[in-house]
BAVEXMI-71477 format. One record per residue (C-alpha): x, y, z. Coordinates in nm, 2 decimals, always signed. Each point is the difference from the previous one (the first is absolute). Layout:
<nodes>
+--------+--------+--------+
:      x :      y :      z :
+--------+--------+--------+
:      X :      Y :      Z :
...
+--------+--------+--------+
</nodes>
This chain:
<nodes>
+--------+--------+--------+
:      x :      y :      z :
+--------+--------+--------+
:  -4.47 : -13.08 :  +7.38 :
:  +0.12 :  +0.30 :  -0.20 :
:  +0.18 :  +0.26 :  +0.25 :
:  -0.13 :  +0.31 :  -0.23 :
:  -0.07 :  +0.00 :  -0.37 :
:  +0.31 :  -0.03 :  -0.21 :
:  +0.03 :  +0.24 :  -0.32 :
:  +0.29 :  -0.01 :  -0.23 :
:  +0.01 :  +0.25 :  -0.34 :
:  +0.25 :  +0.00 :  -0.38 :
:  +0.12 :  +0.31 :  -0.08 :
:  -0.29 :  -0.03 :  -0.34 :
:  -0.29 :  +0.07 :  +0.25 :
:  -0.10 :  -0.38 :  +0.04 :
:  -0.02 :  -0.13 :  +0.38 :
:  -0.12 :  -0.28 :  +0.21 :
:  -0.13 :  -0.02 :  +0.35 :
:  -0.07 :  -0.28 :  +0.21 :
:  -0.31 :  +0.08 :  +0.17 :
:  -0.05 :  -0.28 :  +0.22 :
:  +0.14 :  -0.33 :  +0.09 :
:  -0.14 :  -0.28 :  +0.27 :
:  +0.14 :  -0.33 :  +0.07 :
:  -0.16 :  -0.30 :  +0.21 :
:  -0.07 :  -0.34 :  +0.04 :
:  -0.26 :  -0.02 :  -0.30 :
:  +0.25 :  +0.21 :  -0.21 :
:  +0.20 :  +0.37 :  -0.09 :
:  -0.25 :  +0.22 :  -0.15 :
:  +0.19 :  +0.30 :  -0.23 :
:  -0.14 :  +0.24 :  -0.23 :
:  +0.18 :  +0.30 :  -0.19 :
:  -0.08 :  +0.27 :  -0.21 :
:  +0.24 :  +0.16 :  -0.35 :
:  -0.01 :  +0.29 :  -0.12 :
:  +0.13 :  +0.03 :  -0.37 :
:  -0.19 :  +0.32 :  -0.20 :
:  +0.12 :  -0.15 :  -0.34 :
:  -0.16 :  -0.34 :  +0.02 :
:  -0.30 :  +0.19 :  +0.18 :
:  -0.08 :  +0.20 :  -0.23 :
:  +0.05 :  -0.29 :  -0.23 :
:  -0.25 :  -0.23 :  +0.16 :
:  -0.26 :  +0.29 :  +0.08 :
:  -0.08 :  +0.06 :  -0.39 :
:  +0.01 :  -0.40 :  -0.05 :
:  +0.29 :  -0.05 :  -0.22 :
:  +0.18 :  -0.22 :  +0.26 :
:  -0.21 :  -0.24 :  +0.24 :
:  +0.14 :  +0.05 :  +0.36 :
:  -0.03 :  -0.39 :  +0.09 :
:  +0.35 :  -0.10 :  +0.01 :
:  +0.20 :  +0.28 :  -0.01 :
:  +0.12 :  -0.07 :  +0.33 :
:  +0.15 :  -0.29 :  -0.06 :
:  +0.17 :  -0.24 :  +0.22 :
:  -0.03 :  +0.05 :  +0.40 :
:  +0.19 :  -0.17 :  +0.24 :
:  +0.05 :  +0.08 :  +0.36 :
:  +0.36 :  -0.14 :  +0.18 :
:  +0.03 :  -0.03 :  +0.39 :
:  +0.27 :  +0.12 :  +0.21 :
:  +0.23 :  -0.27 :  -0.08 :
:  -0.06 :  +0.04 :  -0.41 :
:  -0.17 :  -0.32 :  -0.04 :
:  -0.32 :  +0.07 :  -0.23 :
:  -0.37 :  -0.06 :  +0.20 :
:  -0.20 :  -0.20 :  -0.23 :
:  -0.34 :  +0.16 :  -0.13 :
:  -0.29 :  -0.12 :  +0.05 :
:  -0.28 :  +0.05 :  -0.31 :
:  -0.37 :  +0.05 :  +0.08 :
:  -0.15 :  +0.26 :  +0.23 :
:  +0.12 :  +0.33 :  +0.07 :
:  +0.23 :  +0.04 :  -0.30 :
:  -0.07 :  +0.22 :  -0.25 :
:  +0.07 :  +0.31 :  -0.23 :
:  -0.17 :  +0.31 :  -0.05 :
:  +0.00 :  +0.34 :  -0.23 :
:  -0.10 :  +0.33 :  +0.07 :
:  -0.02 :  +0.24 :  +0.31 :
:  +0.19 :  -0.11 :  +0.33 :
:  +0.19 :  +0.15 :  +0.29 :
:  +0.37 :  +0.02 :  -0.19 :
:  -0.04 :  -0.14 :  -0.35 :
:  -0.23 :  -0.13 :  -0.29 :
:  +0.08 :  -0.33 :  -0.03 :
:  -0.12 :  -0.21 :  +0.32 :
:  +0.17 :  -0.32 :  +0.09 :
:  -0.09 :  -0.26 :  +0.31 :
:  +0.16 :  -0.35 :  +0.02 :
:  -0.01 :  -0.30 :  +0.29 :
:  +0.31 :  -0.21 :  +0.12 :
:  +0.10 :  -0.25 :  +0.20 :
:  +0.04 :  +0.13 :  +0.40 :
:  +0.31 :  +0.17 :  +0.10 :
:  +0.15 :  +0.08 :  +0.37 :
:  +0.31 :  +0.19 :  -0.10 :
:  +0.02 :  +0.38 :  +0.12 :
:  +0.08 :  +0.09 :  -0.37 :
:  -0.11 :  -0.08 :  -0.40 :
:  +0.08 :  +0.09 :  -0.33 :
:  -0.23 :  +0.09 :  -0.28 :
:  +0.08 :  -0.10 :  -0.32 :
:  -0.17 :  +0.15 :  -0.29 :
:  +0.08 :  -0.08 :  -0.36 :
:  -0.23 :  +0.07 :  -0.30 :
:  -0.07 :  +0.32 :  -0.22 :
:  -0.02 :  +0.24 :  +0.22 :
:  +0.34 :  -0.05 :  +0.10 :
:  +0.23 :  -0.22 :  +0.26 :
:  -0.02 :  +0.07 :  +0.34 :
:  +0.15 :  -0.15 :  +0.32 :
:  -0.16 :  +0.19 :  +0.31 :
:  +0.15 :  -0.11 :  +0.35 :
:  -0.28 :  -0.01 :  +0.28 :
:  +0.08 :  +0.03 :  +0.37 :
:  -0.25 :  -0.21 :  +0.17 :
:  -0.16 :  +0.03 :  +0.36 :
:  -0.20 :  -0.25 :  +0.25 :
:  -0.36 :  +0.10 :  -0.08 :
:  -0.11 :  +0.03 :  +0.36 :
:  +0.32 :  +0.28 :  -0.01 :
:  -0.17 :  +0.15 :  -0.31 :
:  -0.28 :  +0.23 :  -0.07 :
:  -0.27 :  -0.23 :  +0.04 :
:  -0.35 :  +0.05 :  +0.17 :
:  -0.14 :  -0.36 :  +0.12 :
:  -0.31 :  -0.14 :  -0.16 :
:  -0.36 :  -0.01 :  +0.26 :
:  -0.19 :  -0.32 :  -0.09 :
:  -0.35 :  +0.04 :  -0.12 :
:  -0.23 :  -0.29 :  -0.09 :
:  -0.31 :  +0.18 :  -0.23 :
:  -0.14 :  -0.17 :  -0.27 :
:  -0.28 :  +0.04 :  -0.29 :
:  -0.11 :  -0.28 :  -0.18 :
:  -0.16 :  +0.08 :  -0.36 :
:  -0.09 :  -0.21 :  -0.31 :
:  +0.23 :  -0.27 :  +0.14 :
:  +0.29 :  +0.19 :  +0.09 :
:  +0.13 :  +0.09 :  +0.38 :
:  +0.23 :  +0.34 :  +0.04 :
:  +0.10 :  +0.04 :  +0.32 :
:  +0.24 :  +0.24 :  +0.15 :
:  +0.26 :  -0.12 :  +0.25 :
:  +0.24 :  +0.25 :  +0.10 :
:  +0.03 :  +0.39 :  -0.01 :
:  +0.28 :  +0.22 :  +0.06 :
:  +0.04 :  +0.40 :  +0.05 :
:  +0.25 :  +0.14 :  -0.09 :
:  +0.11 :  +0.37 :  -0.02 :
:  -0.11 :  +0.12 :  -0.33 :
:  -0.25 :  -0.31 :  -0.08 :
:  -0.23 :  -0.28 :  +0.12 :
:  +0.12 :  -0.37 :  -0.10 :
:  -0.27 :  -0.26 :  -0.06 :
:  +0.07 :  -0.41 :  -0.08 :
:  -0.29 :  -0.17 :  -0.19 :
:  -0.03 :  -0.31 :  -0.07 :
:  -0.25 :  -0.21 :  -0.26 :
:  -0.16 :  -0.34 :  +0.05 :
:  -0.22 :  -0.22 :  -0.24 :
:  -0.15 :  -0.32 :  -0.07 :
:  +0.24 :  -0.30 :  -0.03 :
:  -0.09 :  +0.04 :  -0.35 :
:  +0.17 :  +0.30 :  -0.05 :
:  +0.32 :  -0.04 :  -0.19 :
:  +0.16 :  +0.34 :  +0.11 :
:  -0.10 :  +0.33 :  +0.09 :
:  +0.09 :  +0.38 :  -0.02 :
:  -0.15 :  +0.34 :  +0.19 :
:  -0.13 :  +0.25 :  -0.22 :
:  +0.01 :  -0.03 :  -0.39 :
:  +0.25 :  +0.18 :  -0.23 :
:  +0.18 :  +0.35 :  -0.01 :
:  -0.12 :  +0.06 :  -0.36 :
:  -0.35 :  +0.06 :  +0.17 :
:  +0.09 :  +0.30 :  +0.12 :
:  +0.01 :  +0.01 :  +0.39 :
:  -0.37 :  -0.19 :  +0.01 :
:  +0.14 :  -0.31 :  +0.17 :
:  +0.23 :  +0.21 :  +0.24 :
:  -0.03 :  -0.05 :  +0.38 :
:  -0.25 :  +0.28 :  +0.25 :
:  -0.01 :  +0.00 :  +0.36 :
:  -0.29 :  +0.15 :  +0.18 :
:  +0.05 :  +0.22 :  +0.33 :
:  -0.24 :  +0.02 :  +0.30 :
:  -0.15 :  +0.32 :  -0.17 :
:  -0.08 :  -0.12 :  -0.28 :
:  +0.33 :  +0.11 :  -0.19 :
:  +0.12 :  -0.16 :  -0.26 :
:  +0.39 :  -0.02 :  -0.07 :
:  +0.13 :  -0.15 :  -0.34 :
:  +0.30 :  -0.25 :  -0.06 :
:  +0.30 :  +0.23 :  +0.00 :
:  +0.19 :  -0.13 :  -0.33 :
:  -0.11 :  -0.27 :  -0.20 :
:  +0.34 :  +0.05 :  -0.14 :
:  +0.16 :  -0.08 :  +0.37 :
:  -0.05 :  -0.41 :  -0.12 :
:  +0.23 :  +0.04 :  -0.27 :
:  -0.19 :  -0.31 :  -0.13 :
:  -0.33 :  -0.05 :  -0.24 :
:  -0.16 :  -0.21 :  +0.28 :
:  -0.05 :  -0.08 :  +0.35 :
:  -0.04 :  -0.34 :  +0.13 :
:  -0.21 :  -0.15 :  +0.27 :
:  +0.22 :  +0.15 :  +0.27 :
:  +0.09 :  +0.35 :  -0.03 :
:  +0.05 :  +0.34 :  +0.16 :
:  -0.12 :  +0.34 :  -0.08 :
:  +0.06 :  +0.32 :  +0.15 :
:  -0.22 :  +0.26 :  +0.04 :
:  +0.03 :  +0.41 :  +0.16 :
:  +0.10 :  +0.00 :  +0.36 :
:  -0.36 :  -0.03 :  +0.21 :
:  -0.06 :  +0.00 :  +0.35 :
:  -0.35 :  -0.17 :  +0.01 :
:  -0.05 :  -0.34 :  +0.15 :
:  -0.30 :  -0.10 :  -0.16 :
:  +0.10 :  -0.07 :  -0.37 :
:  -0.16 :  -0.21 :  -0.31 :
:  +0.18 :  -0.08 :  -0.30 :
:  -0.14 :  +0.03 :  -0.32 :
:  +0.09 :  -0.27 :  -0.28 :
:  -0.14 :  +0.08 :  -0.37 :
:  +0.07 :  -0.35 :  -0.14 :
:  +0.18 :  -0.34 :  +0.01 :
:  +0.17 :  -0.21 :  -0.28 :
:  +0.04 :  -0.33 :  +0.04 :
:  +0.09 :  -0.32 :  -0.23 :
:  -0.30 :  -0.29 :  +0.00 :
:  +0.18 :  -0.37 :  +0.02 :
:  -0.31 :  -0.10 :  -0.23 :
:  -0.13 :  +0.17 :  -0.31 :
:  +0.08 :  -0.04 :  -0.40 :
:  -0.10 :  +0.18 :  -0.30 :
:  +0.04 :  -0.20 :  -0.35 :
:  -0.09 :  +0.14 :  -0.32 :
:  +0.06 :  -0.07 :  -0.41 :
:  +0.22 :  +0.22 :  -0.19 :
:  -0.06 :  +0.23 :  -0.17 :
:  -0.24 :  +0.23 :  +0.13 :
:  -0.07 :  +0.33 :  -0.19 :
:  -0.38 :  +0.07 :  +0.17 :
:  -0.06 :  +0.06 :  +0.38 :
:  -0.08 :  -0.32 :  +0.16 :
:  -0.11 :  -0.04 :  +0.37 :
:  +0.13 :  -0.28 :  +0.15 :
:  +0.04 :  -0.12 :  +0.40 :
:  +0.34 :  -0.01 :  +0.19 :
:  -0.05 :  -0.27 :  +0.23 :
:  -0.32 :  +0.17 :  +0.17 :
:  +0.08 :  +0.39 :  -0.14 :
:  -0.16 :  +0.15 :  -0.34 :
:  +0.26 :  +0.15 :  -0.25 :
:  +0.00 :  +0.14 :  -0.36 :
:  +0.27 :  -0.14 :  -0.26 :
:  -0.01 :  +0.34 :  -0.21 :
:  +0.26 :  -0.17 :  -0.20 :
:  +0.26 :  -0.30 :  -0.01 :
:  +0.22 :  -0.10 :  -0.30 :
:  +0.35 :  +0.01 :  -0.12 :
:  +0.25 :  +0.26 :  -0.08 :
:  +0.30 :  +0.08 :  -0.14 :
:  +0.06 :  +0.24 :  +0.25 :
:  -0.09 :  +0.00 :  +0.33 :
:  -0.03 :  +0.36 :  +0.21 :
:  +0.35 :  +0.02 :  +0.19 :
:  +0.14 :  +0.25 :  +0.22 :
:  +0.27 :  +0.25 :  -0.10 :
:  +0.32 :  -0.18 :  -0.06 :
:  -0.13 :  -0.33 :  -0.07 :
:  -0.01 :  -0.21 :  -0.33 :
:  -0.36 :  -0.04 :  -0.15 :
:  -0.08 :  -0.37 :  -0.03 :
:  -0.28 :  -0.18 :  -0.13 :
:  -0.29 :  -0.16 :  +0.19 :
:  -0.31 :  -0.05 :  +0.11 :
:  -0.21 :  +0.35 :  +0.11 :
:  -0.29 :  -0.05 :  +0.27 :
:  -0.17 :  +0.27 :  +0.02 :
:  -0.26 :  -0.01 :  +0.29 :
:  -0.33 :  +0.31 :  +0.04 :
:  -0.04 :  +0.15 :  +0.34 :
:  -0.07 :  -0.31 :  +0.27 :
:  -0.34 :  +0.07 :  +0.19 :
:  -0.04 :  -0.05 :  +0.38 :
:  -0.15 :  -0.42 :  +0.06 :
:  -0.08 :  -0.07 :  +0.34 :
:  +0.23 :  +0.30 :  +0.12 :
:  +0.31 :  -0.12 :  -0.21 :
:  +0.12 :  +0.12 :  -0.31 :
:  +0.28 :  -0.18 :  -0.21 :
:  +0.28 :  +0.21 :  -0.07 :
:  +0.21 :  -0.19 :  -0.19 :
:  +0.14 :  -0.42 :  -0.04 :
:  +0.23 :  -0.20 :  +0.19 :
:  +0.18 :  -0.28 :  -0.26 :
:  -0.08 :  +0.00 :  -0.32 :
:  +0.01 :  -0.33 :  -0.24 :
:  -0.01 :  +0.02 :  -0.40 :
:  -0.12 :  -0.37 :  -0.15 :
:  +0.11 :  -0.14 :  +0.34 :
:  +0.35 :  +0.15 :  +0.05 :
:  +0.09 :  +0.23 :  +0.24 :
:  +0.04 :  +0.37 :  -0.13 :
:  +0.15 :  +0.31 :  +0.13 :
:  -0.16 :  +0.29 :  -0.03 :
:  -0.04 :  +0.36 :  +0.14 :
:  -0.29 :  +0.27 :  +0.05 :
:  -0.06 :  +0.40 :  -0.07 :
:  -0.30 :  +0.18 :  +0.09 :
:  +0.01 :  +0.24 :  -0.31 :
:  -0.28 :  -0.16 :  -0.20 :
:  -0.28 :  +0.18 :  +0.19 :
:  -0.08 :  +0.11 :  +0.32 :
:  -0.07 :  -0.28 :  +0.28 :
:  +0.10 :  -0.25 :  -0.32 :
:  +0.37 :  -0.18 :  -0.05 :
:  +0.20 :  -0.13 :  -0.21 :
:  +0.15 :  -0.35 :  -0.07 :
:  +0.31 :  -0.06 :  -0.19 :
:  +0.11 :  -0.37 :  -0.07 :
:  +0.33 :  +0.01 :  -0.17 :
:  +0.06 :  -0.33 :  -0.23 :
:  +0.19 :  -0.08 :  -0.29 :
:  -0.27 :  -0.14 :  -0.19 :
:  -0.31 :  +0.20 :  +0.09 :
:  -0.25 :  -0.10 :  -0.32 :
:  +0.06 :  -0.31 :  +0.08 :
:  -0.17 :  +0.04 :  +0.38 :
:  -0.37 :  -0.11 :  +0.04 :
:  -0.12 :  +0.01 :  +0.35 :
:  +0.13 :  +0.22 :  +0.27 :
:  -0.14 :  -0.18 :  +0.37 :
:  +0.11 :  +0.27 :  +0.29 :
:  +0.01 :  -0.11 :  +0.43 :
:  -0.01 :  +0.11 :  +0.31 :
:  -0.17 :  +0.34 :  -0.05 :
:  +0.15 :  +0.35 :  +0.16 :
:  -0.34 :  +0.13 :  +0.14 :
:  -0.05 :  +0.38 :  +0.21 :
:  -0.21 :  -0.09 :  +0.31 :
:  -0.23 :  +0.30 :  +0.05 :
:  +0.02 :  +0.17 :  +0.34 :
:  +0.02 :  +0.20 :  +0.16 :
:  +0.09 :  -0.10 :  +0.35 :
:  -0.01 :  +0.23 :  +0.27 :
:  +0.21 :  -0.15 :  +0.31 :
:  -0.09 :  +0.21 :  +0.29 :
:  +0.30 :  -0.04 :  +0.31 :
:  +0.09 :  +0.16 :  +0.30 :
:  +0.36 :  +0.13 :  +0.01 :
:  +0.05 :  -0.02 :  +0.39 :
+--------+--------+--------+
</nodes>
C-alpha cells in the first residue's frame, strides 16, 4: 500500500496528489486527485466537459515495466469538490509486489510522473475488517452487511447485494444527480442517525454490488443500515415501438409502464460541451411510475430496424424522465426502435440491523 499520500505541485498553481494506492492478489487499486484552477474554472461554467481531460494513466512497478489496467469496476473520474483538487481520478491494474511505482499521467491537465514508495499493508495504517453476516431481503433483493471497521475518525461498513439469477447486474443506491437521496445512513443504539460522510469519497457515479461506505466514528454495537434504493439490470425485458412518435404514448418495458413523450429524428442530437452535434434518433421518455415496487430508469441495448445502435442518456427532459439519444447516419430513414434488458430502481428501503461485537 501507499506509505503516506504523495503530493507533487508546477510553479502555475496546478498539483497532483496521490491519495491512496493498495495492491493484492485481485489487483492495485490507485486513485488521484489534480488541481488546475484554469481548466476548473473552465469546466465549472460548462464550456469544457471534464471527462477526459486527464488523459492517459499508467502506473510502472519498481523495475519500470508498465502493470497492465484492468477496465471495469472501480475506475472512474470525477469533477467538483475533493480533498486536494477538482478533478477526481480512480483506475484498476494488474497486482504488483514491488516496494515502489510510478504514476504516469498524460492528458490536459498536464504530464506527470509521481514516484510512490510502497509499504507491506499489514506494516501500514490499516485497521482489520470484523465479519458480520446481517441481511434484509426486500422486493427480491438481499443487502447484507459483512464486515465493519473503526477507525479513528470514521466507521467502515462492506455491503454487499444479491438477486434473483435473473438479475443481469446490480448497483447500491441510484445516482448522484439525485441529490444525496440514495446516499448510505447508519442507525445507532439511540436512535441516532449518522449520514454517509461524502458521496464524493467514491469518486465514481455508481457503486456496485459490493461496496464500502464510511460513516462518523460511533461507539454503539447495535447498528442498522439504512439503504434508500437499488438499481439493477433485468436479463429479460424489451420495449419496441414505430417511429415517429410526436404524442405521449404508454407502452410496457418488459413488465414496467413508460411514457414515449417523444421519439423521431434529428439533425442534432443534445451533446455535451466539447462534442460535435450529430444527427439521430431522440427518445424522449415521461417520468416512469413505481410497478410492483420497480421503476425503469432507463434501457440496456438498443436496436434500430434490427441493428444494433449506440446510444446515450440525459435526465434533462423533465424531472424523474430521461432522455435517449441514438446517433445514426441516416435517421429518417429508421422505423422501429426495439430496446432490452431494462435498468430498473428496486424500491427499498432496507434496514439491516447488526451487532458490532
Amino acid at each position: 500500500m501507499l506509505a503516506r499520500p504523495v503530493t507533487v505541485t508546477k510553479d502555475d498553481e496546478r498539483g497532483l496528489m496521490v491519495l491512496r494506492l493498495a495492491a493484492t492478489d485481485a489487483g492495485t487499486e490507485l486513485a488521484f486527485e489534480v488541481r488546475d484552477p484554469r481548466l476548473e474554472e473552465a469546466c465549472a461554467t460548462g464550456r469544457v466537459d471534464y471527462r477526459g481531460r486527464l488523459g492517459e494513466v499508467r502506473l510502472r512497478d519498481g523495475a519500470g515495466a508498465q502493470v497492465p489496467h484492468l477496465p471495469g469496476p472501480g475506475n472512474g473520474s470525477s469533477f467538483g469538490s475533493h480533498r486536494f483538487g477538482t478533478f477526481g481520478r480512480k483506475a484498476v491494474f494488474a497486482p504488483i509486489t514491488t516496494a515502489a511505482a510510478t504514476l504516469e499521467v498524460r492528458g490536459e491537465l498536464g504530464d506527470w510522473d509521481v514516484p510512490l514508495e510502497l509499504v507491506p499493508i499489514a506494516n501500514g495504517a490499516v485497521v482489520p475488517a470484523t465479519p458480520i453476516d446481517a441481511a434484509d431481503e426486500r422486493n427480491g433483493v438481499t443487502l447484507r452487511v459483512v464486515a465493519i471497521a473503526q477507525m479513528e475518525d470514521r466507521t467502515v461498513v462492506e455491503v454487499r447485494a444479491t438477486a434473483s439469477p435473473s438479475t443481469k447486474s446490480i448497483e447500491i443506491g441510484e445516482w448522484l444527480m439525485s441529490q444525496g437521496r440514495d446516499a448510505f445512513a447508519l442507525i445507532d443504539h439511540d436512535g441516532h442517525r449518522m449520514e454517509e460522510l461524502s458521496m464524493r469519497d467514491r469518486m465514481q457515479m455508481r457503486r456496485s454490488g459490493t461496496t464500502v461506505v464510511a460513516f462518523p466514528r460511533t461507539d454503539s454495537r447495535a447498528l442498522t443500515l439504512i439503504v434508500s434504493a437499488v438499481v439493477v439490470q433485468e436479463s429479460e425485458g424489451t420495449l419496441e415501438f414505430e417511429l415517429p412518435i410526436f404524442a405521449p404514448t404508454d407502452l410496457f418495458f418488459g413488465p414496467h409502464p413508460v411514457t414515449i413523450r417523444y421519439a423521431s429524428a434529428v439533425d442534432a442530437l443534445p451533446t455535451t460541451p466539447g462534442d460535435a452535434a450529430r444527427p439521430g434518433i431522440d427518445v424522449q421518455f415521461g417520468p416512469a411510475v413505481w410497478h410492483n415496487e420497480r421503476r425503469m430508469l432507463f434501457p440496456g441495448p438498443v436496436l434500430v430496424d434490427g441493428v444494433y445502435a449506440g446510444h446515450g442518456t440525459t435526465g434533462y427532459v423533465e424531472p424523474g424522465g430521461v432522455r435517449v439519444a441514438i446517433p445514426l447516419a441516416q435517421p429518417t430513414s429508421a422505423r422501429k426502435v426495439t430496446m432490452h434488458e431494462p435498468v430498473v430502481a428496486v424500491r427499498g428501503p432496507w434496514e439491516v440491523r447488526f451487532s458490532a461485537v
